[in-house]
C-alpha positions in Angstrom: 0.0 0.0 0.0 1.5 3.5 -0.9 -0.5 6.8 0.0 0.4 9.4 -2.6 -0.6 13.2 -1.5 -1.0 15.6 -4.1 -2.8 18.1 -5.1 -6.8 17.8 -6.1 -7.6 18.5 -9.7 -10.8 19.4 -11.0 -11.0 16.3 -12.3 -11.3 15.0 -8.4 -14.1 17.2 -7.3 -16.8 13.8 -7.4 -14.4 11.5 -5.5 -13.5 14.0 -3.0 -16.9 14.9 -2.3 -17.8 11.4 -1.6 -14.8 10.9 0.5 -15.5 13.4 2.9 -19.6 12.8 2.8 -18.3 8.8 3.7 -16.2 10.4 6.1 -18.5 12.2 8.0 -21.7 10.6 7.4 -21.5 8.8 10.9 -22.4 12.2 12.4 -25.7 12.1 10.9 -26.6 9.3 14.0 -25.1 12.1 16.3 -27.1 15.6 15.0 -30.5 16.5 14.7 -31.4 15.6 11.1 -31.7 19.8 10.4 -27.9 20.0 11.5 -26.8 16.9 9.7 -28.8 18.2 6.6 -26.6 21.4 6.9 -23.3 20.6 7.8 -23.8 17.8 4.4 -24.6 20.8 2.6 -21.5 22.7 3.7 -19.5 19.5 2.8 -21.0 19.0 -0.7 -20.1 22.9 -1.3 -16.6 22.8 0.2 -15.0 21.9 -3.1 -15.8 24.7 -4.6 -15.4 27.1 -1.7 -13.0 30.4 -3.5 -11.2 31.0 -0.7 -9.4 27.2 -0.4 -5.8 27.7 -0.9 -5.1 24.0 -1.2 -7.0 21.2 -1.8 -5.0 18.1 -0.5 -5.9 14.6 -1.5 -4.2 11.0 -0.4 -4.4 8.8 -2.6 -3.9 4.6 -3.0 -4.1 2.3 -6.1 -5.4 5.4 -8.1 -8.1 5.9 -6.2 -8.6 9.0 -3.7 -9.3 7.4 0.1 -8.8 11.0 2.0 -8.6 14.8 1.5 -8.0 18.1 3.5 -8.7 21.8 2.6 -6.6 24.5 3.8 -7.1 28.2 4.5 -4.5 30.5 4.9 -7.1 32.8 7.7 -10.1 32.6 9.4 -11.6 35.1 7.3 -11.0 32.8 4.1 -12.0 29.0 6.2 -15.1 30.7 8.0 -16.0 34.6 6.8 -14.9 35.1 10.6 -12.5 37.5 10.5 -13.2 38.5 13.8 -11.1 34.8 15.0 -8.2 36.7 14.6 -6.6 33.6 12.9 -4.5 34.8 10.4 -2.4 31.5 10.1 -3.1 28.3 7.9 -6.2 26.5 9.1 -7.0 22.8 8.2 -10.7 22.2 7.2 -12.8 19.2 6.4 -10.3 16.5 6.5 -11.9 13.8 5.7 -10.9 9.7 5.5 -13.8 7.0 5.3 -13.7 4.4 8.0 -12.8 1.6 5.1 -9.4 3.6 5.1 -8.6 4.4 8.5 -5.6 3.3 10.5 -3.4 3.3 7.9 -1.2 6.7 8.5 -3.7 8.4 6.1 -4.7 11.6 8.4 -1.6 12.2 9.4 -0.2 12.6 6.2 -2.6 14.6 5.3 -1.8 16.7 8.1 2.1 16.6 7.8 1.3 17.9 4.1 -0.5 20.9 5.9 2.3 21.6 8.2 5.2 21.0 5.2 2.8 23.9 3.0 2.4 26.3 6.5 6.3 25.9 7.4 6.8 26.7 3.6 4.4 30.0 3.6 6.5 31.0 6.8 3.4 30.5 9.1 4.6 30.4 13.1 0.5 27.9 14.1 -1.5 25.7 11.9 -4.9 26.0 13.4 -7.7 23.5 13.0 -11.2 23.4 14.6 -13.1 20.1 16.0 -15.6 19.0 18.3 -16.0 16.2 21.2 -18.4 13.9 19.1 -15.4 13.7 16.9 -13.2 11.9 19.7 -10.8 10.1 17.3 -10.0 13.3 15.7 -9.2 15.1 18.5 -7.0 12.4 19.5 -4.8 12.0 16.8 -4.6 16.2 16.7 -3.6 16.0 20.5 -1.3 13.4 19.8 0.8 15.0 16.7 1.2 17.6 19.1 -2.3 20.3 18.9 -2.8 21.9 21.8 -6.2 23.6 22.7 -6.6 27.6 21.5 -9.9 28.8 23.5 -9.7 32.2 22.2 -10.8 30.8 18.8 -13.4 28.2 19.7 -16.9 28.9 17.9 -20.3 28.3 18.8 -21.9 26.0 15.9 -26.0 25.6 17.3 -25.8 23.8 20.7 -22.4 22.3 19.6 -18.9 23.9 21.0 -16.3 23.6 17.7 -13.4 23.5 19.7 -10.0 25.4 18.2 -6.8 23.8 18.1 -3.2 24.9 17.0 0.1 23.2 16.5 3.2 25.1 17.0 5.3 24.8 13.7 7.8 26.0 15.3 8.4 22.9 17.8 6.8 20.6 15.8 9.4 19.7 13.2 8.8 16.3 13.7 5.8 16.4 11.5 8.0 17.9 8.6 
């Protein structure tokens, strides 16, 4: 098994979509149906979303099995300029469950960190929430640490922001 991570191409917009929808579909049993309905919408726009500055995609045997967006500010990620998050900021990454466990997110996210380090960016920031427990441990583990002042309310839901010190983190790289 080799992952390849490259760059999406137009040509990826279908697969990448249903990636992340098979990604985050198990939420759907965890949100009202309203706030599954929406955050699916947000998903199925995402790829389209003008202020992307990279679309990041994993790939294995030709086919795509993971992706990740990433925003150089908060302004760009959420129209929330008032975050004050003017570093890199990591946004719907995505791998179905048929792929996971295999290194897949966290190349993703080292590809995030290799393209921050290279724009000269000090944080990568990244936003999750608790129902996403396996996310927030692999963040915590590669070395996230909790940023209060940018956490978001989403609804009833606490998004919770995160930030990884590029500085330190070299290991990543």
């Amino acid at each position: 098994m080799t992952i390849i991570i490259r760059d999406a191409t137009d040509a990826d917009r279908d697969a990448v979509i249903q990636v992340s929808i098979d990604a985050y579909s198990q939420y759907s049993e965890t949100l009202s149906a309203d706030r599954w309905e929406a955050y699916r919408d947000s998903i199925l726009a995402s790829f389209d979303n003008e202020g992307v500055a990279a679309k990041i995609v994993a790939e294995e045997d030709g086919r795509i099995v993971g992706s990740a967006q990433l925003f150089m500010d908060s302004a760009a990620a959420y129209g929330a300029p008032q975050l004050g998050i003017t570093n890199p900021i990591i946004r719907l990454l995505a791998v179905p469950p048929a792929h996971r466990g295999k290194g897949i997110a966290t190349a993703l996210i080292r590809e995030a960190v290799s393209r921050s380090v290279l724009l000269g960016a000090e944080w990568l920031n990244l936003h999750t929430s608790d129902m996403m427990a396996s996310a927030v441990s692999l963040y915590e583990r590669l070395g996230f640490e909790r940023a209060f002042n940018t956490d978001i309310m989403n609804g009833e839901t606490l998004v919770k922001g995160y930030r990884l010190d590029l500085k330190r983190q070299t290991a990543l790289l």
